[in-house]
Backbone as JSON Lines, residues from 0, in Angstrom:
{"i":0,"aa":"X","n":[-45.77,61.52,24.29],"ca":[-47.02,60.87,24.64],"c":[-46.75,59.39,24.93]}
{"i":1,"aa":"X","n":[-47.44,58.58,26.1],"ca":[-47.28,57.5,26.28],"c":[-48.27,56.66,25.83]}
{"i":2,"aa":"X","n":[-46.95,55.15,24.93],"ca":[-47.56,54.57,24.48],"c":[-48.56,53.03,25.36]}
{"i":3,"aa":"X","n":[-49.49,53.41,25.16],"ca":[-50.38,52.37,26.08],"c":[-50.32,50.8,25.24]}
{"i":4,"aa":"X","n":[-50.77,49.64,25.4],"ca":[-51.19,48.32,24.79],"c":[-52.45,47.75,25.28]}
{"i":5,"aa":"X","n":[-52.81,47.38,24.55],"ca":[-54.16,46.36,24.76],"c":[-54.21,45.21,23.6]}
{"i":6,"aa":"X","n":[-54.6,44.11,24.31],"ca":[-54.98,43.05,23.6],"c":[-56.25,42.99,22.45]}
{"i":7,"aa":"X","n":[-55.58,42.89,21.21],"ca":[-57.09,42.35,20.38],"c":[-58.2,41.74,20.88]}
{"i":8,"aa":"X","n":[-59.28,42.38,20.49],"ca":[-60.21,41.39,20.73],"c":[-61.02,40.66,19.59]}
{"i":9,"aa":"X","n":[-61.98,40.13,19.84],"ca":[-63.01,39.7,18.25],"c":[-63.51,40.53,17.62]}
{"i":10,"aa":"X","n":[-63.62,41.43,18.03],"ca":[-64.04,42.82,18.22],"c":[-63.47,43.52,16.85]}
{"i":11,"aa":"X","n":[-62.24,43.53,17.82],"ca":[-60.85,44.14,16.41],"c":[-60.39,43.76,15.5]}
{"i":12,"aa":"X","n":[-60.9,42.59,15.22],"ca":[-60.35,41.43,14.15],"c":[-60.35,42.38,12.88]}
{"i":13,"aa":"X","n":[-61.71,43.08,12.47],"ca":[-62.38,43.56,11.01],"c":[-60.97,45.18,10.68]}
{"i":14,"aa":"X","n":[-60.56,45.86,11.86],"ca":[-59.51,46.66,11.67],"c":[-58.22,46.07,11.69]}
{"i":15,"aa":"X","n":[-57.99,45.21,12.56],"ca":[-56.74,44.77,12.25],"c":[-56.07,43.72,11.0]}
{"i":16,"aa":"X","n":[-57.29,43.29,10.5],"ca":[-57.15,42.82,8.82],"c":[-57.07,43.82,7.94]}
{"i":17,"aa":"X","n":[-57.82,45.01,7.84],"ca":[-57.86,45.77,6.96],"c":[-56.37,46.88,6.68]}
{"i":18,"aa":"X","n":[-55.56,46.96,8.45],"ca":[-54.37,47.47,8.46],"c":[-53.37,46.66,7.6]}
{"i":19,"aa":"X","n":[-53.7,45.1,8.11],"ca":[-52.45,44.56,7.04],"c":[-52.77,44.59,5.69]}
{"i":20,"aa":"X","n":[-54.11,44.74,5.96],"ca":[-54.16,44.47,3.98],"c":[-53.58,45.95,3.53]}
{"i":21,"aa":"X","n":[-53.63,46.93,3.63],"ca":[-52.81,47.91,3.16],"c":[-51.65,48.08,3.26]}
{"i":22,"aa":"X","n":[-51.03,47.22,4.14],"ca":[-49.61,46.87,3.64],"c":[-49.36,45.63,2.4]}
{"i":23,"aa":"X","n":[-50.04,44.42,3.0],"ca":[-50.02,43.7,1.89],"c":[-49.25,42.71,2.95]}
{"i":24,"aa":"X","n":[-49.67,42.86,4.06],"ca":[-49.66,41.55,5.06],"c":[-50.54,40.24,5.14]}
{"i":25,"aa":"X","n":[-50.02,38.9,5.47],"ca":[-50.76,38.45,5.71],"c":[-52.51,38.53,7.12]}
{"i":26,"aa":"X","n":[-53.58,38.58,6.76],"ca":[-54.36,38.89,7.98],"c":[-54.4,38.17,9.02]}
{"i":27,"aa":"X","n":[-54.93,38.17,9.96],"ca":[-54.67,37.52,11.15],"c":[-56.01,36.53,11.43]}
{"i":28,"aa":"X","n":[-55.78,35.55,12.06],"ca":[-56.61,34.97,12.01],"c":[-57.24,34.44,13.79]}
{"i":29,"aa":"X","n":[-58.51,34.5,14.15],"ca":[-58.59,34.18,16.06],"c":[-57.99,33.17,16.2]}
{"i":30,"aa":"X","n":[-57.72,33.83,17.62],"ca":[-56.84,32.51,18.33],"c":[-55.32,33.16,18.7]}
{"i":31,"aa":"X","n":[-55.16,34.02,17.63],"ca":[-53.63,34.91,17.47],"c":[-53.51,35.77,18.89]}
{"i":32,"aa":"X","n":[-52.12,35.96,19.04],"ca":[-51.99,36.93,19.83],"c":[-51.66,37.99,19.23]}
{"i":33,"aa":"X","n":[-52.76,39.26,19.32],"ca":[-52.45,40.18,18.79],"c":[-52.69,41.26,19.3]}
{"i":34,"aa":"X","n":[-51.55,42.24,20.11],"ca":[-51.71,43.53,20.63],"c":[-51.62,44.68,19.45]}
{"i":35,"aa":"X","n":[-52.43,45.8,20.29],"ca":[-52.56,46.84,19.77],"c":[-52.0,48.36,20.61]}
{"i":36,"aa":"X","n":[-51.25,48.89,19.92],"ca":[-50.42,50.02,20.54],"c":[-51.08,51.26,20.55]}
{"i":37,"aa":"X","n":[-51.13,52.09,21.33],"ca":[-52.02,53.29,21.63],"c":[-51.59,54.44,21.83]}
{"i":38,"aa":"X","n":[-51.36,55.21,21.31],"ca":[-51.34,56.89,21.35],"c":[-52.29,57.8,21.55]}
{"i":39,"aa":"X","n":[-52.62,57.82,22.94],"ca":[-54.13,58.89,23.24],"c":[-54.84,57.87,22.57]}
{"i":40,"aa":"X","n":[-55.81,58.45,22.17],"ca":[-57.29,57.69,21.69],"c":[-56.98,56.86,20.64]}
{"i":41,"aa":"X","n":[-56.0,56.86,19.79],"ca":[-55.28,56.21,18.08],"c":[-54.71,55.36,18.06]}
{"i":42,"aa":"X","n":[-54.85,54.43,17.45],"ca":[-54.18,53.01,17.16],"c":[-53.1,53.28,16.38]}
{"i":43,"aa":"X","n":[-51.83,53.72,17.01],"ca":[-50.82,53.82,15.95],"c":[-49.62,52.62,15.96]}
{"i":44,"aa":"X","n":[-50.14,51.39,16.06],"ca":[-49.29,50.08,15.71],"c":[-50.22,48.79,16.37]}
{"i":45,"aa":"X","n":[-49.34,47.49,15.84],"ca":[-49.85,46.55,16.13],"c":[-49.2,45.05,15.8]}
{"i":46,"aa":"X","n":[-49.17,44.49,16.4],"ca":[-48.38,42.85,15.74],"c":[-48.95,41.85,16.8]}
{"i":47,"aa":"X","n":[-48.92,40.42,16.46],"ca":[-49.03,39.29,16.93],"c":[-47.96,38.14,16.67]}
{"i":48,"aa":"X","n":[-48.66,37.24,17.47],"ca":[-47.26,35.59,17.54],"c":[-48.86,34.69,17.05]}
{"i":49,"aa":"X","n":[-48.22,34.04,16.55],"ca":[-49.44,32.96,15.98],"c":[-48.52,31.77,16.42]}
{"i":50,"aa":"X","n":[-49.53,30.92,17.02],"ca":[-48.74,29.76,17.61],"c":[-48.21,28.31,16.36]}
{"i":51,"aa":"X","n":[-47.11,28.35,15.84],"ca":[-47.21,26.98,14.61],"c":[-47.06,25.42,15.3]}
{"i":52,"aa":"X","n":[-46.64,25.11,16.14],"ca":[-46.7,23.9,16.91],"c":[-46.4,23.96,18.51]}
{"i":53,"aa":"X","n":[-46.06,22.99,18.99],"ca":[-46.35,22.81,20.4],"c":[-45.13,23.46,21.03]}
{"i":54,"aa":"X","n":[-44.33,23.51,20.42],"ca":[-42.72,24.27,20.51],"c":[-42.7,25.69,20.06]}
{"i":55,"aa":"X","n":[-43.03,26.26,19.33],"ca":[-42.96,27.29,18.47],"c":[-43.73,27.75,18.17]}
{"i":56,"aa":"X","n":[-43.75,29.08,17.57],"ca":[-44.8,30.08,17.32],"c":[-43.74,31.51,16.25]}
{"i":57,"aa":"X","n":[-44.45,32.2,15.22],"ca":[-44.13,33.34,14.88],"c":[-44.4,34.41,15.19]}
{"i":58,"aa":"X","n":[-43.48,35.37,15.73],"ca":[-43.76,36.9,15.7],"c":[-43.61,37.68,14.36]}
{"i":59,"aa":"X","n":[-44.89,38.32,14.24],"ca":[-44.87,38.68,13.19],"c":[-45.76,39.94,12.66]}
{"i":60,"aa":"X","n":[-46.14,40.56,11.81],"ca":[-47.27,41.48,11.19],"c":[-46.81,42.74,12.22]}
{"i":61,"aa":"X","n":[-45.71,43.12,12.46],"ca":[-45.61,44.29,13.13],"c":[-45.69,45.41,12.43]}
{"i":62,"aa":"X","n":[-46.83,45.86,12.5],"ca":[-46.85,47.16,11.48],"c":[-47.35,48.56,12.45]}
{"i":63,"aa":"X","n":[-46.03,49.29,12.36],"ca":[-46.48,51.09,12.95],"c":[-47.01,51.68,12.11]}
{"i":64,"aa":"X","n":[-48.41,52.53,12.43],"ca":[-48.73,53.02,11.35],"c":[-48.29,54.52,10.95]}
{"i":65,"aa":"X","n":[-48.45,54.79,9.62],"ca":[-47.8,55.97,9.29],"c":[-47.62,57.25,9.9]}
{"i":66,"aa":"X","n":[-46.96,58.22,10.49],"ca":[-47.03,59.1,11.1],"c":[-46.86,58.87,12.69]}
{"i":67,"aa":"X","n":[-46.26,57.49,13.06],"ca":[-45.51,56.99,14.26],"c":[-44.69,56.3,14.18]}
{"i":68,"aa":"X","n":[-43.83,56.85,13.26],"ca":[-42.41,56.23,13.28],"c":[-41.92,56.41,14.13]}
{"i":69,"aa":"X","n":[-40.58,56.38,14.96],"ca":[-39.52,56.85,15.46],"c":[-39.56,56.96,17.16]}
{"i":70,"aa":"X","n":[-41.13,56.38,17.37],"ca":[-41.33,56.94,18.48],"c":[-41.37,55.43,19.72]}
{"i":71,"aa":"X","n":[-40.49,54.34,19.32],"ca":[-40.38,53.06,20.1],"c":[-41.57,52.19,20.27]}
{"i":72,"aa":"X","n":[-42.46,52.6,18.78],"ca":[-43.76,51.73,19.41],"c":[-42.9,50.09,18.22]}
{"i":73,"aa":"X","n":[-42.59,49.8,17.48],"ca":[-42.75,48.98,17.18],"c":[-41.65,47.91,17.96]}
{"i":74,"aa":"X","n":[-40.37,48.7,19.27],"ca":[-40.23,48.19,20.43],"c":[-40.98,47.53,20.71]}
{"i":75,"aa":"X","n":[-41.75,48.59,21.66],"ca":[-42.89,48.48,22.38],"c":[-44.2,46.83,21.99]}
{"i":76,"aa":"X","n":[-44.16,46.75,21.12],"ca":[-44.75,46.18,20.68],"c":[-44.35,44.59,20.36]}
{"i":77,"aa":"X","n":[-42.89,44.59,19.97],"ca":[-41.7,43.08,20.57],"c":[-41.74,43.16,21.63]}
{"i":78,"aa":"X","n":[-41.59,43.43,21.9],"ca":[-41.1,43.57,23.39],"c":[-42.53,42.46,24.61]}
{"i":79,"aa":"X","n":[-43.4,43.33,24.22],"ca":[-44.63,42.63,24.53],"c":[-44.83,41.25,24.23]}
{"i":80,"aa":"X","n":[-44.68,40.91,23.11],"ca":[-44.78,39.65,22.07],"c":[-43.88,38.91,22.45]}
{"i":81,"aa":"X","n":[-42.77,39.16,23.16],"ca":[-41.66,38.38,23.51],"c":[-42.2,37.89,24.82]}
{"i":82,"aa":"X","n":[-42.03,38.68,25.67],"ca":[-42.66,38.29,27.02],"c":[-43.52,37.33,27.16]}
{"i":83,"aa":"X","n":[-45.1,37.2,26.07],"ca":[-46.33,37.45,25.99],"c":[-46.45,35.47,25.54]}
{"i":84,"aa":"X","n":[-45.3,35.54,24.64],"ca":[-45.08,34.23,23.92],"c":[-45.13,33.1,24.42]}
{"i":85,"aa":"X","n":[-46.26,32.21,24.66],"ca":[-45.97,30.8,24.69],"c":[-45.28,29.52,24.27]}
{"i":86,"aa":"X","n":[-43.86,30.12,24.11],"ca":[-43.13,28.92,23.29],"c":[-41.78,28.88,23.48]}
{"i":87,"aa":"X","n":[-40.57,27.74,23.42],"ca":[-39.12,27.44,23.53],"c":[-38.93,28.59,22.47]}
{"i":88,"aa":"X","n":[-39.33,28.5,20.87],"ca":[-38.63,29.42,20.28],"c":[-39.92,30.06,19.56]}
{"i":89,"aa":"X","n":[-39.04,31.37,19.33],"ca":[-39.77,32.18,18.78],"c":[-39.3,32.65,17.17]}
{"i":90,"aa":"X","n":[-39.84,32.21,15.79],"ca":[-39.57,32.48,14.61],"c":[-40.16,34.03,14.34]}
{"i":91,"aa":"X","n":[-39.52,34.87,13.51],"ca":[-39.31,36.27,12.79],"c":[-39.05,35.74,11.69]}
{"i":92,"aa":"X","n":[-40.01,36.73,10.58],"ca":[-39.6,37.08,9.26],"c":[-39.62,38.85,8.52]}
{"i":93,"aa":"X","n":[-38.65,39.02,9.47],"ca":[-38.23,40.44,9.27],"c":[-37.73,40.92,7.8]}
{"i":94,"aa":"X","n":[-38.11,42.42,7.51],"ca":[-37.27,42.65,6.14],"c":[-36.19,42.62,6.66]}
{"i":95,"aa":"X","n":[-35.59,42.31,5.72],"ca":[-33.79,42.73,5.56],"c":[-33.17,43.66,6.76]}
{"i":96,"aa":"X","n":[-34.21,45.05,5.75],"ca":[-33.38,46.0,6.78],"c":[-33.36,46.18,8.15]}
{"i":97,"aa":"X","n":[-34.41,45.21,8.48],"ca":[-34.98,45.09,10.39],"c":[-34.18,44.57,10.93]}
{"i":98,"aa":"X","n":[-32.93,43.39,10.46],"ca":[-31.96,43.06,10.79],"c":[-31.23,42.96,12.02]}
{"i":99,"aa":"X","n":[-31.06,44.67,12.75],"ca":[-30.32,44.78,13.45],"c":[-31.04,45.2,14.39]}
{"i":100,"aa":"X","n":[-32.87,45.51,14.01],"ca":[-33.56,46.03,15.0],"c":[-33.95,44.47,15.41]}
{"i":101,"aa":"X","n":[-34.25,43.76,15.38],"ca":[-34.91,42.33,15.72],"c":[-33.27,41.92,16.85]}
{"i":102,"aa":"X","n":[-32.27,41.96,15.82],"ca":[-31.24,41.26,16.31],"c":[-31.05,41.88,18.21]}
{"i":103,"aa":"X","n":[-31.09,43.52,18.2],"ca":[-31.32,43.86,19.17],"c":[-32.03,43.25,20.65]}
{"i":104,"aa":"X","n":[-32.86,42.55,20.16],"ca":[-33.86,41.81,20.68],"c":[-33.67,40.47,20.99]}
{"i":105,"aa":"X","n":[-32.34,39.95,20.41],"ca":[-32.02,38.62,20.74],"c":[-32.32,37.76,19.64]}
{"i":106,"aa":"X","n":[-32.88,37.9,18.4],"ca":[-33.15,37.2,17.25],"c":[-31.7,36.94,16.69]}
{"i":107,"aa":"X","n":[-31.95,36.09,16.14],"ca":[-30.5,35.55,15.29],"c":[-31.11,34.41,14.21]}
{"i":108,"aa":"X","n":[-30.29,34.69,13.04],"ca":[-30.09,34.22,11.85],"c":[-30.33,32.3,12.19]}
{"i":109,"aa":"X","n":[-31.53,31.62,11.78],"ca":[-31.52,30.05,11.7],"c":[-30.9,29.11,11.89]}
{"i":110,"aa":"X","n":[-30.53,28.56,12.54],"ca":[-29.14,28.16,12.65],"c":[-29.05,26.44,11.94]}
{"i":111,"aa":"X","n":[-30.29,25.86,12.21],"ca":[-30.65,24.74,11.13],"c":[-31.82,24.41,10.35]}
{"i":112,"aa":"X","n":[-31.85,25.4,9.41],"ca":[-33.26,25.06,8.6],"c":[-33.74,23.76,9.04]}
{"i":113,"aa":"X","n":[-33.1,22.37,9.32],"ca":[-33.69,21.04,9.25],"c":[-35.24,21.34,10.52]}
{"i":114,"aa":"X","n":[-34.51,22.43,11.08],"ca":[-35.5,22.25,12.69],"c":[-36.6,23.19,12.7]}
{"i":115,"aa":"X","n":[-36.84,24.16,11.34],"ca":[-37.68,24.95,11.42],"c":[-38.84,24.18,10.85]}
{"i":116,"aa":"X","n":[-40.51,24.44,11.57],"ca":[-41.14,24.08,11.03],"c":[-41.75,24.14,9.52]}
{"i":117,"aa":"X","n":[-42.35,23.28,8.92],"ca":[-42.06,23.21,7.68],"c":[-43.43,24.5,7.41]}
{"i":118,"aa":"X","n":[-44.54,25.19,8.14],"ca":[-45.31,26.56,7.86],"c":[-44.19,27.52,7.95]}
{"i":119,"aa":"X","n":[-43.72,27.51,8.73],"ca":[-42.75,28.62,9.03],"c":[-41.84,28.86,7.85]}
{"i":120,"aa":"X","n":[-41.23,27.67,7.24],"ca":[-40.24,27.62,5.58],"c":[-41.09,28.34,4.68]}
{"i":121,"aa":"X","n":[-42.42,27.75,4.72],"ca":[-43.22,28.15,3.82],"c":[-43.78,29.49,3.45]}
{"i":122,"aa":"X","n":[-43.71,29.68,4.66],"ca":[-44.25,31.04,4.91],"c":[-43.0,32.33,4.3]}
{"i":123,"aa":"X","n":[-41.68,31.67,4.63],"ca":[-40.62,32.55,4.41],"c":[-40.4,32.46,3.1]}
{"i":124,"aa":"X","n":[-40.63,31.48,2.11],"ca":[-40.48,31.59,0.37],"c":[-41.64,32.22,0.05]}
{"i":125,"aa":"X","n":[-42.72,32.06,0.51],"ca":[-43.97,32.74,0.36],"c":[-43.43,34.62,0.49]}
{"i":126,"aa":"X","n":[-42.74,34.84,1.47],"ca":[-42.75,35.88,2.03],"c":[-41.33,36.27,0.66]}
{"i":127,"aa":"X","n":[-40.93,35.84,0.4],"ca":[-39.57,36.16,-0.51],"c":[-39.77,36.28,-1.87]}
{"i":128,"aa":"X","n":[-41.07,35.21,-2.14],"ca":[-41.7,35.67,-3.94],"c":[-42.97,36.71,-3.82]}
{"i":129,"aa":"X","n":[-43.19,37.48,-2.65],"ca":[-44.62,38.1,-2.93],"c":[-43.67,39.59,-2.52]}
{"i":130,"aa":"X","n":[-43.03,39.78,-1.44],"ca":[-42.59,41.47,-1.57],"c":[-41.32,41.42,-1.92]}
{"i":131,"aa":"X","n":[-41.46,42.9,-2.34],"ca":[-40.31,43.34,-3.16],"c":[-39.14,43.06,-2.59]}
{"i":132,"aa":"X","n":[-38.69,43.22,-1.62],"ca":[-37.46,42.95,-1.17],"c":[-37.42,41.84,-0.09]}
{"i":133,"aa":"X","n":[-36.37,41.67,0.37],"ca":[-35.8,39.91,0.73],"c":[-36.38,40.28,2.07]}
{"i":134,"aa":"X","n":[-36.85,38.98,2.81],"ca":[-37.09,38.86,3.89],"c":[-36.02,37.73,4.66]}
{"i":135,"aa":"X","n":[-35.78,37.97,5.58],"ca":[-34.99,37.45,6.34],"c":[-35.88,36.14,7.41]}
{"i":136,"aa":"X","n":[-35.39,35.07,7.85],"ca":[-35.82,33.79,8.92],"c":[-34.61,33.93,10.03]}
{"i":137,"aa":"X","n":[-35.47,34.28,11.19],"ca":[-34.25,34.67,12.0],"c":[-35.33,34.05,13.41]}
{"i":138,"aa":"X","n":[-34.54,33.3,14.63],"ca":[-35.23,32.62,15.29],"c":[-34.74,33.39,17.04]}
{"i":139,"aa":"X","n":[-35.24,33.12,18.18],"ca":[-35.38,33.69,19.48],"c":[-35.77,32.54,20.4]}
{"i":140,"aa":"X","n":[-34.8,32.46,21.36],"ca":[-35.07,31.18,22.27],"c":[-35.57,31.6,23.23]}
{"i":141,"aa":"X","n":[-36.49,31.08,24.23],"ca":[-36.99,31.43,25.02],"c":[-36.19,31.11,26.54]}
């Protein structure tokens, strides 16, 4: 089945908070860019880039939902966000194990904390004392 996209709207704000909150994502807030991935009539994924300064922005909250794994939507869904992105670089805070799926994509490991914005740091110790396992700061040039 082909996966379709569409852009959030204001509309979608009240579902696409309630998806991350059952992961235990941060929610999204307007203004975000945030697509939504489509299977026939079903929302089975979704992520956005939130812009942090005039340079930069995070990709982030990519969440497939259960019972569409395997099937290239959360590709599908970078992939978009990359393109889609208004910015020189693009910050990720991938788990661990996403590693090699992000890296795929051209992400790579920080290369000078001094240059990351200081939400973006924050966000990544934030992101390292609240889930269980380690999250990774890995950056994408445009």
């Amino acid at each position: 089945m082909e996966i379709l996209l569409r852009l959030a709207t204001p509309n979608d704000m009240a579902t696409v908070n309630e998806s991350y909150a059952e992961v235990g994502f941060v929610p999204s807030n307007k203004g975000e860019l945030i697509v939504l991935a489509y299977r026939g009539e079903r929302i089975a994924g979704q992520g956005r880039v939130t812009k942090v300064d005039a340079d930069s922005s995070e990709l982030g909250g990519i969440y497939v939902f259960p019972g569409n794994e395997g099937l290239g939507i959360a590709r599908t869904i970078v992939e978009f966000l990359i393109r889609n992105a208004e910015s020189t670089v693009l910050y990720c805070l991938p788990f661990a194990e996403l590693e090699g799926f992000y890296g795929s994509m051209g992400f790579k490991a920080v290369s000078h904390m001094d240059k990351v914005p200081q939400a973006v740091s924050k966000k990544h110790q934030w992101c390292n004392a609240t889930y269980d396992k380690p999250v990774l700061l890995l950056e994408k040039f445009k």
